[in-house]
PyMOL CGO cylinders between C-alpha atoms (Angstrom):
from pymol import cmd
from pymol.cgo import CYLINDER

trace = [
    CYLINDER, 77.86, 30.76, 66.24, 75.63, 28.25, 63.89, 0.3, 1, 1, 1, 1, 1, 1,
    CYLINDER, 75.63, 28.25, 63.89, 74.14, 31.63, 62.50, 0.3, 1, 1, 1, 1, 1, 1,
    CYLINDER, 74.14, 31.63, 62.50, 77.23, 33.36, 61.41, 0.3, 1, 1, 1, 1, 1, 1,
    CYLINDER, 77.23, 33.36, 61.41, 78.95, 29.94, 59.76, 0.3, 1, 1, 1, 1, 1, 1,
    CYLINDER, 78.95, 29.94, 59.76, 76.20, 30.09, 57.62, 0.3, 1, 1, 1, 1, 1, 1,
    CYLINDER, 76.20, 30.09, 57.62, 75.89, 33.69, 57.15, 0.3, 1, 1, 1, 1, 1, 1,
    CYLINDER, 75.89, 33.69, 57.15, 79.87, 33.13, 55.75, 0.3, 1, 1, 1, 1, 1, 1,
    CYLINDER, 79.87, 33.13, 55.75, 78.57, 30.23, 53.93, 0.3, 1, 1, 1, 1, 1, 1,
    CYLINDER, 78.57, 30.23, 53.93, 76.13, 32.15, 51.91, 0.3, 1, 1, 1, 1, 1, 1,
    CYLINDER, 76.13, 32.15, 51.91, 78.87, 34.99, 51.28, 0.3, 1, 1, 1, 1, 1, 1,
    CYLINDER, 78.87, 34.99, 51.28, 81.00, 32.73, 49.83, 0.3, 1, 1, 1, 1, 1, 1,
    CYLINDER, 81.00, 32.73, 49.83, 78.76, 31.56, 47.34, 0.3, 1, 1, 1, 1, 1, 1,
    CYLINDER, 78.76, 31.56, 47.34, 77.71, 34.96, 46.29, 0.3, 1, 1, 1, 1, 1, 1,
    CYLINDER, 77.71, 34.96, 46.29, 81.36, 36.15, 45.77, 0.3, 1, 1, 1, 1, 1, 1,
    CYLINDER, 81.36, 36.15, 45.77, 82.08, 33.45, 43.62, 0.3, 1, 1, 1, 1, 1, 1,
    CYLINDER, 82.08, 33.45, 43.62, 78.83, 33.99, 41.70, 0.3, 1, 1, 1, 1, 1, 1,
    CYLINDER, 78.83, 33.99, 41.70, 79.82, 37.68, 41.33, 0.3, 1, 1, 1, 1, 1, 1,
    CYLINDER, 79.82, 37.68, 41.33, 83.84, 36.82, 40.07, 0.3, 1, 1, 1, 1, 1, 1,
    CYLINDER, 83.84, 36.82, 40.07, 82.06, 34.53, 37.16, 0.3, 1, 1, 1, 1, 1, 1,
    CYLINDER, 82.06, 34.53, 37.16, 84.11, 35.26, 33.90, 0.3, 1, 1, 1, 1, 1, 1,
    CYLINDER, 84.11, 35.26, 33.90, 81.30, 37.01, 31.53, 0.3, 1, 1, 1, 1, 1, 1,
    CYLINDER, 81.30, 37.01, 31.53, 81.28, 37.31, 28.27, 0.3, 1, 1, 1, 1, 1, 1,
    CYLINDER, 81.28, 37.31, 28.27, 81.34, 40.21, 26.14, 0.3, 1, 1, 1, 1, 1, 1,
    CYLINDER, 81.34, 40.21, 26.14, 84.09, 42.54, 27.29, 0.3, 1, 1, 1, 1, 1, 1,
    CYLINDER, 84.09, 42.54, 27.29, 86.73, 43.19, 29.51, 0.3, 1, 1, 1, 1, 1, 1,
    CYLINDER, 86.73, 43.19, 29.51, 85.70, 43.46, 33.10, 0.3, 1, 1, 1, 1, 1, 1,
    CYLINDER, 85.70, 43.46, 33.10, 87.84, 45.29, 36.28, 0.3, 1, 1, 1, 1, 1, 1,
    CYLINDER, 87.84, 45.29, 36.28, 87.36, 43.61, 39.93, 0.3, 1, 1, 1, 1, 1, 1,
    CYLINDER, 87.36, 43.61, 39.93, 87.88, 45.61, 43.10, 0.3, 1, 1, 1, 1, 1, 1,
    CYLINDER, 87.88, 45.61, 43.10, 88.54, 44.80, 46.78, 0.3, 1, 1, 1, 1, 1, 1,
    CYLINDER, 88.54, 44.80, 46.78, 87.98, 47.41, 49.36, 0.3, 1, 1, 1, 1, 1, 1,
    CYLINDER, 87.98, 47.41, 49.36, 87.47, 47.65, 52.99, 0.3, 1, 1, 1, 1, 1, 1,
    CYLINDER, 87.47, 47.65, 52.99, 84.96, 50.56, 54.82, 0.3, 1, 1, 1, 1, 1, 1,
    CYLINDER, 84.96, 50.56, 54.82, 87.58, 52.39, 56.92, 0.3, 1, 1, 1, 1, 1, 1,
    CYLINDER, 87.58, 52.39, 56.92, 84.65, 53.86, 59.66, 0.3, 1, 1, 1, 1, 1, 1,
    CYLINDER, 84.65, 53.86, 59.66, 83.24, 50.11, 59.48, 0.3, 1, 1, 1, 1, 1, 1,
    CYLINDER, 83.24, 50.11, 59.48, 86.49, 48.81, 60.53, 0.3, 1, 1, 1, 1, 1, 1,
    CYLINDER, 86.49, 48.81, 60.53, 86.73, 51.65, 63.40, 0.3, 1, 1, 1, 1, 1, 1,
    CYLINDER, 86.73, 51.65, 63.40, 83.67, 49.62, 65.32, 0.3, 1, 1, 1, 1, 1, 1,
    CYLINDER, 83.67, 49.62, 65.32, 86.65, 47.06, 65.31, 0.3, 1, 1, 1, 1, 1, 1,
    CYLINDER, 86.65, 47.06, 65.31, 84.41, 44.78, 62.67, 0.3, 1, 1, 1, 1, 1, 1,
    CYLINDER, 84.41, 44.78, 62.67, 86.30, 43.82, 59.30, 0.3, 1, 1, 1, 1, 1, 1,
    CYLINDER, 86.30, 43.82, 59.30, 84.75, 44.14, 56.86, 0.3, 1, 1, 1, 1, 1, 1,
    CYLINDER, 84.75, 44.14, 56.86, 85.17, 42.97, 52.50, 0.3, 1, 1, 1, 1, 1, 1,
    CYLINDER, 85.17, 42.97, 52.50, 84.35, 44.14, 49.73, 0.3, 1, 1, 1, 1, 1, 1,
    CYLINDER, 84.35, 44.14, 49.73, 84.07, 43.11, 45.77, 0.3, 1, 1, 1, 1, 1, 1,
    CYLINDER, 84.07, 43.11, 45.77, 82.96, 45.15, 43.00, 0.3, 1, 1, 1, 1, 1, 1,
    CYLINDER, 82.96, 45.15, 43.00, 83.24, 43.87, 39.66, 0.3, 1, 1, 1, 1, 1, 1,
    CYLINDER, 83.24, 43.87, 39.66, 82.01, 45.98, 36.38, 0.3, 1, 1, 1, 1, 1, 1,
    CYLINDER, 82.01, 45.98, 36.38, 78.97, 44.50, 34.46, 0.3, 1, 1, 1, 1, 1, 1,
    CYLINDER, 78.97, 44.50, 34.46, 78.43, 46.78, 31.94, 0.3, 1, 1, 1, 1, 1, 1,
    CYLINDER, 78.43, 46.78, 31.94, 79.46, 49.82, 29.94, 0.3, 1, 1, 1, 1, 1, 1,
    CYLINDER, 79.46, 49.82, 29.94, 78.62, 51.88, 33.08, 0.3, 1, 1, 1, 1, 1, 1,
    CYLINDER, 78.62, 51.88, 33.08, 77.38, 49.57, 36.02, 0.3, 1, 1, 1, 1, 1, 1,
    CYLINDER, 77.38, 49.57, 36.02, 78.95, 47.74, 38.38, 0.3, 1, 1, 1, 1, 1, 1,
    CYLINDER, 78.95, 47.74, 38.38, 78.00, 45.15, 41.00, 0.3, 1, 1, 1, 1, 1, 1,
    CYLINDER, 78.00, 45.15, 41.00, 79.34, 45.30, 44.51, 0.3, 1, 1, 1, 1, 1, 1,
    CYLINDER, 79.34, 45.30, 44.51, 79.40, 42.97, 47.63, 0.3, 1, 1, 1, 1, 1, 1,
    CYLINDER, 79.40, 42.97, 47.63, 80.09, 43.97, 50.65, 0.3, 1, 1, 1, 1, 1, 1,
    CYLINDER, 80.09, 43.97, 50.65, 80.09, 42.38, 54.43, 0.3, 1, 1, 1, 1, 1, 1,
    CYLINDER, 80.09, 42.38, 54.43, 81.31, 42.20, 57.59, 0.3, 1, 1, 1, 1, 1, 1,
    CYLINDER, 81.31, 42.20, 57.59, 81.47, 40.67, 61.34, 0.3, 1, 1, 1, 1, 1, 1,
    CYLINDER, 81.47, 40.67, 61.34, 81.93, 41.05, 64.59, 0.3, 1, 1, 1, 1, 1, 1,
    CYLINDER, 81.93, 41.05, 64.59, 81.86, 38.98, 67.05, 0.3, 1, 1, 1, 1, 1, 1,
    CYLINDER, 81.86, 38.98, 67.05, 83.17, 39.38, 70.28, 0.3, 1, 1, 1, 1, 1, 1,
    CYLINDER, 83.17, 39.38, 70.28, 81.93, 41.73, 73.17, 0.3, 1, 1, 1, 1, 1, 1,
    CYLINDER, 81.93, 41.73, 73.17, 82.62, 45.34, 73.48, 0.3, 1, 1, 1, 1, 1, 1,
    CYLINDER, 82.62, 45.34, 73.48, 82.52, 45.20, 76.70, 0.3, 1, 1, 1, 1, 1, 1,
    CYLINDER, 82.52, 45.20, 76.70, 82.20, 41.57, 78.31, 0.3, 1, 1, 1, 1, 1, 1,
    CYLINDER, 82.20, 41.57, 78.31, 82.32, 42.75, 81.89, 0.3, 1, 1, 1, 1, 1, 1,
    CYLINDER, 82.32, 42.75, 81.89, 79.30, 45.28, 81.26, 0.3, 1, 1, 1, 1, 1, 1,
    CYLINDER, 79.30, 45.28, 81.26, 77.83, 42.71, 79.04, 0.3, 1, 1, 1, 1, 1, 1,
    CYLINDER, 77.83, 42.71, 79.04, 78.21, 45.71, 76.36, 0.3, 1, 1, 1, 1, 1, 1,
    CYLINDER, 78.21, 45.71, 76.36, 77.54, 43.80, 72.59, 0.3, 1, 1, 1, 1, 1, 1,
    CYLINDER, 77.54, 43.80, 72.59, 77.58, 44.44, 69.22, 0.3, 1, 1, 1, 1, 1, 1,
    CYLINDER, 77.58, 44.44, 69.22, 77.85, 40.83, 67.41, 0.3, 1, 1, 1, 1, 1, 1,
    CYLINDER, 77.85, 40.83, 67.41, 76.48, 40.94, 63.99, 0.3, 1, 1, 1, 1, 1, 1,
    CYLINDER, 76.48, 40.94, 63.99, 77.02, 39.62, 60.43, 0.3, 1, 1, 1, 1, 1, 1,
    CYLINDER, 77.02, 39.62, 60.43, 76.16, 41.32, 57.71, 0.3, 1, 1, 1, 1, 1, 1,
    CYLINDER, 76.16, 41.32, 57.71, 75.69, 41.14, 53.76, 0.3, 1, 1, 1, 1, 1, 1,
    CYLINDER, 75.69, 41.14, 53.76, 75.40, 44.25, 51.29, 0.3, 1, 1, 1, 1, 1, 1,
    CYLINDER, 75.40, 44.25, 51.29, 74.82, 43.66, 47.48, 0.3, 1, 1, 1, 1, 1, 1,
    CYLINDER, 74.82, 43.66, 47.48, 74.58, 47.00, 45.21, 0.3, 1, 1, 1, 1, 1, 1,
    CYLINDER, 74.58, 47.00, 45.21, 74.06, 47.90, 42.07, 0.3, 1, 1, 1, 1, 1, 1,
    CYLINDER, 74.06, 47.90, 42.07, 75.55, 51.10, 40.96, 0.3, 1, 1, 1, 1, 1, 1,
    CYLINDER, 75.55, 51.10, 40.96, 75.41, 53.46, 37.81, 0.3, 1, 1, 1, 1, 1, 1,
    CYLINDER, 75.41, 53.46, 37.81, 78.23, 55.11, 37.00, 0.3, 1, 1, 1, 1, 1, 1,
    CYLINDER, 78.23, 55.11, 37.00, 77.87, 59.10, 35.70, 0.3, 1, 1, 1, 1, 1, 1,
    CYLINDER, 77.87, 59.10, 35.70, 81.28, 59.14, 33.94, 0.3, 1, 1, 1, 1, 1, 1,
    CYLINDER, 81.28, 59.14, 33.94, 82.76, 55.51, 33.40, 0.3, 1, 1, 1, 1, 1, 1,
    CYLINDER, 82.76, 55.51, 33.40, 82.45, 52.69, 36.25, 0.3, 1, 1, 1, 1, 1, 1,
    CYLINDER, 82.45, 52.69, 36.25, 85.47, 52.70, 39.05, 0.3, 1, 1, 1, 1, 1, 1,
    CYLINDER, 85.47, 52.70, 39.05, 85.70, 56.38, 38.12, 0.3, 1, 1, 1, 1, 1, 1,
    CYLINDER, 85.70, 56.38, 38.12, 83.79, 59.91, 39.78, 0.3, 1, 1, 1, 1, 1, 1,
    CYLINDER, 83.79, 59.91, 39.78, 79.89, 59.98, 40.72, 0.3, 1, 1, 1, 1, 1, 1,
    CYLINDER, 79.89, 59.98, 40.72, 77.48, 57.35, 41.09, 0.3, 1, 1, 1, 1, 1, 1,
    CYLINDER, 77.48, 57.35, 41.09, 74.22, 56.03, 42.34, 0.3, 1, 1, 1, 1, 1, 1,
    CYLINDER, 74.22, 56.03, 42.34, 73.55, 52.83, 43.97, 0.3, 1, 1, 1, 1, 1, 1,
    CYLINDER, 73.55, 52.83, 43.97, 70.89, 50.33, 44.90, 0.3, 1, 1, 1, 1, 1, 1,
    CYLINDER, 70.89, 50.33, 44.90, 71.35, 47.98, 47.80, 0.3, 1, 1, 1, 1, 1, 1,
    CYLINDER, 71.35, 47.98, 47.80, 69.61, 45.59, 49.59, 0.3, 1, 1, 1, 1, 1, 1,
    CYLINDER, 69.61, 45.59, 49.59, 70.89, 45.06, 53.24, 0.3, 1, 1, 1, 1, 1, 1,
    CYLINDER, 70.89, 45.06, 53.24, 70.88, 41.76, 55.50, 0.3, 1, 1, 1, 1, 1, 1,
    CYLINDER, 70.88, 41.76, 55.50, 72.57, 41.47, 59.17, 0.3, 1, 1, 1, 1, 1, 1,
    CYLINDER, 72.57, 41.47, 59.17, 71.76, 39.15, 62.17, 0.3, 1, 1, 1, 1, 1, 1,
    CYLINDER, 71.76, 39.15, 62.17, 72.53, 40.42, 65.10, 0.3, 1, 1, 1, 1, 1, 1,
    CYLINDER, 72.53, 40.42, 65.10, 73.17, 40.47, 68.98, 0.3, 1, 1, 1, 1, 1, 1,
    CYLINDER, 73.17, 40.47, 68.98, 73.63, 43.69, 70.62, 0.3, 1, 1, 1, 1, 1, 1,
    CYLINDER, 73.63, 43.69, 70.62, 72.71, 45.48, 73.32, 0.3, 1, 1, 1, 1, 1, 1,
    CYLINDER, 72.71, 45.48, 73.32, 74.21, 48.30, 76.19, 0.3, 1, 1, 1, 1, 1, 1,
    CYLINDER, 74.21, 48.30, 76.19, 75.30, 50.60, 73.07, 0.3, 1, 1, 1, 1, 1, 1,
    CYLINDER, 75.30, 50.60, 73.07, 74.77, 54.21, 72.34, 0.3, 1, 1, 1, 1, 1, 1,
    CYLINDER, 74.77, 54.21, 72.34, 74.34, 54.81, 68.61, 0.3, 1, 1, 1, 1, 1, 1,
    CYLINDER, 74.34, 54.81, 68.61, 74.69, 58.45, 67.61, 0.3, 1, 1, 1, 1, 1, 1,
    CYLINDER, 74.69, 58.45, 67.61, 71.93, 60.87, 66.21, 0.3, 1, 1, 1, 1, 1, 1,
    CYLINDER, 71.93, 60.87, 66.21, 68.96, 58.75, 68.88, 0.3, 1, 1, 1, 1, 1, 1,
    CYLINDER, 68.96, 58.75, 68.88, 69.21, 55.76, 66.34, 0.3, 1, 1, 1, 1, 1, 1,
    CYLINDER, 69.21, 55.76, 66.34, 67.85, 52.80, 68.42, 0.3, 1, 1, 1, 1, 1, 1,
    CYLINDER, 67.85, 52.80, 68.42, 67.95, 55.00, 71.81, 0.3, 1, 1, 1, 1, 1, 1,
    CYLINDER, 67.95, 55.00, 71.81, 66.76, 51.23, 73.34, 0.3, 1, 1, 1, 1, 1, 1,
    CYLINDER, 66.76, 51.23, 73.34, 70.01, 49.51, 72.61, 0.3, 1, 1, 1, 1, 1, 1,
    CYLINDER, 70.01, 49.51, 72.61, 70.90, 51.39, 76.08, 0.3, 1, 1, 1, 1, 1, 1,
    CYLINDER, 70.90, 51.39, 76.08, 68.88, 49.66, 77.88, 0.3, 1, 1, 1, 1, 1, 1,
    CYLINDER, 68.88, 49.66, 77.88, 67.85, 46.38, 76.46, 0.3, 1, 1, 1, 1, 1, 1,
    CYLINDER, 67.85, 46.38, 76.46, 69.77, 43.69, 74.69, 0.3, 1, 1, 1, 1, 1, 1,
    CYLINDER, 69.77, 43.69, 74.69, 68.17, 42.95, 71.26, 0.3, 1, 1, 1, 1, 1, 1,
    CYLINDER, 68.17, 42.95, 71.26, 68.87, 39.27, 68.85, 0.3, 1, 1, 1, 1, 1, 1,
    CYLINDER, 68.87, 39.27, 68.85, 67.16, 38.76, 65.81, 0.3, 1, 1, 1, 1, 1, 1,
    CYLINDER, 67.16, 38.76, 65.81, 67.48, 39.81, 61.89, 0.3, 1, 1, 1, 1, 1, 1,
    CYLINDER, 67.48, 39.81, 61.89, 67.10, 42.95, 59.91, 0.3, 1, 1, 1, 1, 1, 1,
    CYLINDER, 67.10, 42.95, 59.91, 66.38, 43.03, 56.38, 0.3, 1, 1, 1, 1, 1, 1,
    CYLINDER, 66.38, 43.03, 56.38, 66.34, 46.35, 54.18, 0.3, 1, 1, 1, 1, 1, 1,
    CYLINDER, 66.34, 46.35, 54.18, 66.70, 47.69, 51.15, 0.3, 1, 1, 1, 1, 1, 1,
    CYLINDER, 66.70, 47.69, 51.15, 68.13, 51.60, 50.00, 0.3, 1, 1, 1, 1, 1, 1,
    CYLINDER, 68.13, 51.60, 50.00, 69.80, 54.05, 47.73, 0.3, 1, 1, 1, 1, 1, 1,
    CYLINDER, 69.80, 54.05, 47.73, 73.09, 55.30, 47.69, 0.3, 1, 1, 1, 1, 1, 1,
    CYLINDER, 73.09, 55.30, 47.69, 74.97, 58.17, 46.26, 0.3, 1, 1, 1, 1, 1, 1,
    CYLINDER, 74.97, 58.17, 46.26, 79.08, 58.25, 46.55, 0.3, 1, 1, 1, 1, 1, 1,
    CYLINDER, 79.08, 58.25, 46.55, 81.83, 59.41, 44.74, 0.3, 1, 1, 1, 1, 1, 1,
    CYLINDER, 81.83, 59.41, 44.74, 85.30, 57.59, 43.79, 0.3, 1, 1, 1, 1, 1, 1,
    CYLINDER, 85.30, 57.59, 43.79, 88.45, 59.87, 44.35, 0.3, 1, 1, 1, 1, 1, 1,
    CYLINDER, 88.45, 59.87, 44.35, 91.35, 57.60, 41.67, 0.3, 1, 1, 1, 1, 1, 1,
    CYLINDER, 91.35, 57.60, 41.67, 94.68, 57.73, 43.56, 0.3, 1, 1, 1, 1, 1, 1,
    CYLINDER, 94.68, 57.73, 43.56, 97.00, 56.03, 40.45, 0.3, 1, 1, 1, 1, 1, 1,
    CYLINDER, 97.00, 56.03, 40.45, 96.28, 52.40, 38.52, 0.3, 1, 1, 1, 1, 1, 1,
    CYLINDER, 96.28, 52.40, 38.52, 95.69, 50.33, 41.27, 0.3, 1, 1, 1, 1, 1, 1,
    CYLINDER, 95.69, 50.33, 41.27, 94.24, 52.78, 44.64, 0.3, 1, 1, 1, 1, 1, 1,
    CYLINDER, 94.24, 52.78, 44.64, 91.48, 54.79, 44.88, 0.3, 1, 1, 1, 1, 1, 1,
    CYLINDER, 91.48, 54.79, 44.88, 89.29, 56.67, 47.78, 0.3, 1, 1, 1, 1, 1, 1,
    CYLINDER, 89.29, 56.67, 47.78, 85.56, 55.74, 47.97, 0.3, 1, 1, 1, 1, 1, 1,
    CYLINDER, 85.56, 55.74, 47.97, 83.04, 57.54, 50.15, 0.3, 1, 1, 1, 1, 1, 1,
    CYLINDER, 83.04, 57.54, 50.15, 79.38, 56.62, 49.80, 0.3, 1, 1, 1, 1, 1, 1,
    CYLINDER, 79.38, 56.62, 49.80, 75.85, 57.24, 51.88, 0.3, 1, 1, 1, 1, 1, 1,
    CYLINDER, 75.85, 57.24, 51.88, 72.81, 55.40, 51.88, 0.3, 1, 1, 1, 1, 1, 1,
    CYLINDER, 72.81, 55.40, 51.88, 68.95, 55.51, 53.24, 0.3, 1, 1, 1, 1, 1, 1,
    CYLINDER, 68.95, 55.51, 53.24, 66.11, 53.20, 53.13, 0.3, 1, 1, 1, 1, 1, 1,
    CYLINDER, 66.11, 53.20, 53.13, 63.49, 50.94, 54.40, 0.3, 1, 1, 1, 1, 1, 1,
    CYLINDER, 63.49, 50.94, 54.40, 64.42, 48.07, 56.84, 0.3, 1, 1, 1, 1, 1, 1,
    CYLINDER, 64.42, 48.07, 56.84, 62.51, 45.56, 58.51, 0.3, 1, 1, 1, 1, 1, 1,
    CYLINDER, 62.51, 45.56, 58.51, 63.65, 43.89, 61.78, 0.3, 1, 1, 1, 1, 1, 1,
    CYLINDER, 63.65, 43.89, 61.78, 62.31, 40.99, 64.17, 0.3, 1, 1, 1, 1, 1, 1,
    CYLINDER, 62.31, 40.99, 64.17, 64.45, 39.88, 67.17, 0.3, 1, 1, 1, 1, 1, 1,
    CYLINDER, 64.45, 39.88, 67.17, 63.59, 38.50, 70.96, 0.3, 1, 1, 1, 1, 1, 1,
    CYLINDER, 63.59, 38.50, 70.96, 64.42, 41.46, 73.74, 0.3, 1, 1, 1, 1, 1, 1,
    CYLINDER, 64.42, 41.46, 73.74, 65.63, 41.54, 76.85, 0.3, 1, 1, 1, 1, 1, 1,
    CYLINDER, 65.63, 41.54, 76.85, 64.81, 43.69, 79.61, 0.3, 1, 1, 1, 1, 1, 1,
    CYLINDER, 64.81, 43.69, 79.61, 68.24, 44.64, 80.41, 0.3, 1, 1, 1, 1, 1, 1,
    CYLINDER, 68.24, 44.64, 80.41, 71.68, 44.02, 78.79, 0.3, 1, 1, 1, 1, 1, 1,
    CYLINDER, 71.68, 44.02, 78.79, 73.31, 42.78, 82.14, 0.3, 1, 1, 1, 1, 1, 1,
    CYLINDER, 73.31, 42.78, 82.14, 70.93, 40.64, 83.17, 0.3, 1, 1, 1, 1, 1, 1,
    CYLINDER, 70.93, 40.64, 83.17, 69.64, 39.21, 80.01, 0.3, 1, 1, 1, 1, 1, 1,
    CYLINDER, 69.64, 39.21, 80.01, 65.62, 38.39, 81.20, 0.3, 1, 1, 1, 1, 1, 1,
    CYLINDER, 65.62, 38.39, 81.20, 63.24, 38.09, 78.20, 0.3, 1, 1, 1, 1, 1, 1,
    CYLINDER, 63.24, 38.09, 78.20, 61.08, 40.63, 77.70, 0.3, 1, 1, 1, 1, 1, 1,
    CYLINDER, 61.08, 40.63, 77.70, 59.26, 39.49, 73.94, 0.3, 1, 1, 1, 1, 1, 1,
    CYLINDER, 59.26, 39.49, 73.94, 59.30, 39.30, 70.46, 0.3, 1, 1, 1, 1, 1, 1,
    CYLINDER, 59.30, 39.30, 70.46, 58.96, 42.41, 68.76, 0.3, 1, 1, 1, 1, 1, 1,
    CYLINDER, 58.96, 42.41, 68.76, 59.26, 43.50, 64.90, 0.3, 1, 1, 1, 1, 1, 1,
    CYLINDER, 59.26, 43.50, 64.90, 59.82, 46.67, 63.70, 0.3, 1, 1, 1, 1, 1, 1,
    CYLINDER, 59.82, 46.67, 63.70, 59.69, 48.95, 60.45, 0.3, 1, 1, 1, 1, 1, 1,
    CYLINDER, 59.69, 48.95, 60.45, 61.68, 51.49, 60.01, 0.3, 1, 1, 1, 1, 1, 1,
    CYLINDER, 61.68, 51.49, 60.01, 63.26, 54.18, 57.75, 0.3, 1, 1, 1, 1, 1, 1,
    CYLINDER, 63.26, 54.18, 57.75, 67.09, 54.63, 58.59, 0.3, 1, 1, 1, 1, 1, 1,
    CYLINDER, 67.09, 54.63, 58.59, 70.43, 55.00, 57.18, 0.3, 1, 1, 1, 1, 1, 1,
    CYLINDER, 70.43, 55.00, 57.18, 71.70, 51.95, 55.31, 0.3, 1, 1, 1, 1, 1, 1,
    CYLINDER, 71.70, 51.95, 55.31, 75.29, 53.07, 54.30, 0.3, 1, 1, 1, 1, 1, 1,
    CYLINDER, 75.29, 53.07, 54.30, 78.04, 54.87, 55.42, 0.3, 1, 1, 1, 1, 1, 1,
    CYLINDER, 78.04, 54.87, 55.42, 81.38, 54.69, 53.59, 0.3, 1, 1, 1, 1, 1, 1,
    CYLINDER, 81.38, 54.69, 53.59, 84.88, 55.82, 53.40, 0.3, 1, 1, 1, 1, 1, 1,
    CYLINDER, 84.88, 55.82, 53.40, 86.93, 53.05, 51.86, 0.3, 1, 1, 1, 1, 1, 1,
    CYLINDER, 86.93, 53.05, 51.86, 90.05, 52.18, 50.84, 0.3, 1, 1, 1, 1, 1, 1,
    CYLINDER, 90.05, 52.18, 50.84, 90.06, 50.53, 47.11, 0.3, 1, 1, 1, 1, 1, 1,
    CYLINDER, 90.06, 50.53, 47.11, 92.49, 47.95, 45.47, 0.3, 1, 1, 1, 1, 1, 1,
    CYLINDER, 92.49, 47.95, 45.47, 92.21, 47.05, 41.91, 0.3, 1, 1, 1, 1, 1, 1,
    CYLINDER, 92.21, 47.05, 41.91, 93.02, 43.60, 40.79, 0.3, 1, 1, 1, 1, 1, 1,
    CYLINDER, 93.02, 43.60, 40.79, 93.04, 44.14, 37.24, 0.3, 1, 1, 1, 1, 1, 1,
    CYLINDER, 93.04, 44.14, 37.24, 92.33, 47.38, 36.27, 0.3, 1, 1, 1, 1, 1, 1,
    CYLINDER, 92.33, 47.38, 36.27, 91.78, 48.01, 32.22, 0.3, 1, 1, 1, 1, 1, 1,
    CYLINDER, 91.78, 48.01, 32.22, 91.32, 51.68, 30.31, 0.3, 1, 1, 1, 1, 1, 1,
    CYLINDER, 91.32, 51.68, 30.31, 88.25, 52.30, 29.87, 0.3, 1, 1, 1, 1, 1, 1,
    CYLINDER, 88.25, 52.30, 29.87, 86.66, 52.31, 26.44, 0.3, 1, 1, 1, 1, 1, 1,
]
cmd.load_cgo(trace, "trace")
């Protein structure tokens, strides 16, 4: 538990280092929440705030931690942190754009199928350790009225990952360190948006 209090520490800070009043314009600040994130039963924030004529800054992250399964020892405890930069086609908030994210998540899982053979391992090993990565994104903002909107977004990159693994996710004997590189997707999105303070655009 040390890990994540200080994973929530760090998010903290960066949140309020992202809300900073800045100078030299008005500026519109989003909350949203990643509807198929939330479906893994992990909630999940995020905060988008505009930083210029037509680029934004979002940060995004989530938890979980509890077992899926505690009786099959079935996990999928992790905290994790998104920043991303995005350029906006037409005006930020507002159609197309393309990100850049970096990507950060500690983690404890193990006894889980992920779909499309990513990880096929997690099925039969428990894994605890860090990932680090960094992507592009593409997505596309669907405005409901002055204050909602629709977001869907997808992302691949370039992570790195070291962790300790087990031989087996019931029984939980060590097998090694390991680190791995790998390319992979980094987002998937279908959010729900809220706009605190949502100006016309120039």
């Amino acid at each position: 538990m040390t890990h994540y209090r200080i994973h929530i520490r760090l998010l903290a800070l960066a949140l309020c280092c992202l809300l900073l009043p800045r100078t030299g314009g008005a500026q519109s600040v989003a909350l949203k929440t990643n509807l198929l994130y939330d479906a893994t039963l992990s909630p999940n924030l995020g905060i988008e705030a505009r930083l210029g004529r037509k680029v934004t800054g979002q940060l995004v992250a989530g938890i979980n931690l509890w077992d899926i399964n505690a009786d099959k020892n079935r996990k999928w405890r992790h905290a994790l942190v998104q920043p991303e930069v995005r350029y906006w086609l037409c005006a930020p908030f507002s159609g197309h754009f393309f990100g850049t994210h970096l990507l950060y998540t500690h983690y404890n899982a193990g006894n889980v199928h992920l779909p499309f053979g990513l990880w096929s391992g997690l099925r039969d090993h428990r894994y605890q350790g860090d990932l680090v990565g960094v992507g592009v994104a593409y997505g596309y903002s669907h405005i409901l009225n002055n204050r909602w909107s629709i977001e869907g977004s997808v992302g691949v990159g370039y992570g790195v990952t070291w962790y300790r693994k087990y031989d087996c996710a019931t029984c939980g004997s060590y097998y090694g360190r390991e680190t791995r590189h790998l390319f992979m997707p980094t987002k998937l999105s279908l959010s729900v948006v809220y706009y605190l303070n949502r100006k016309k655009q120039p």
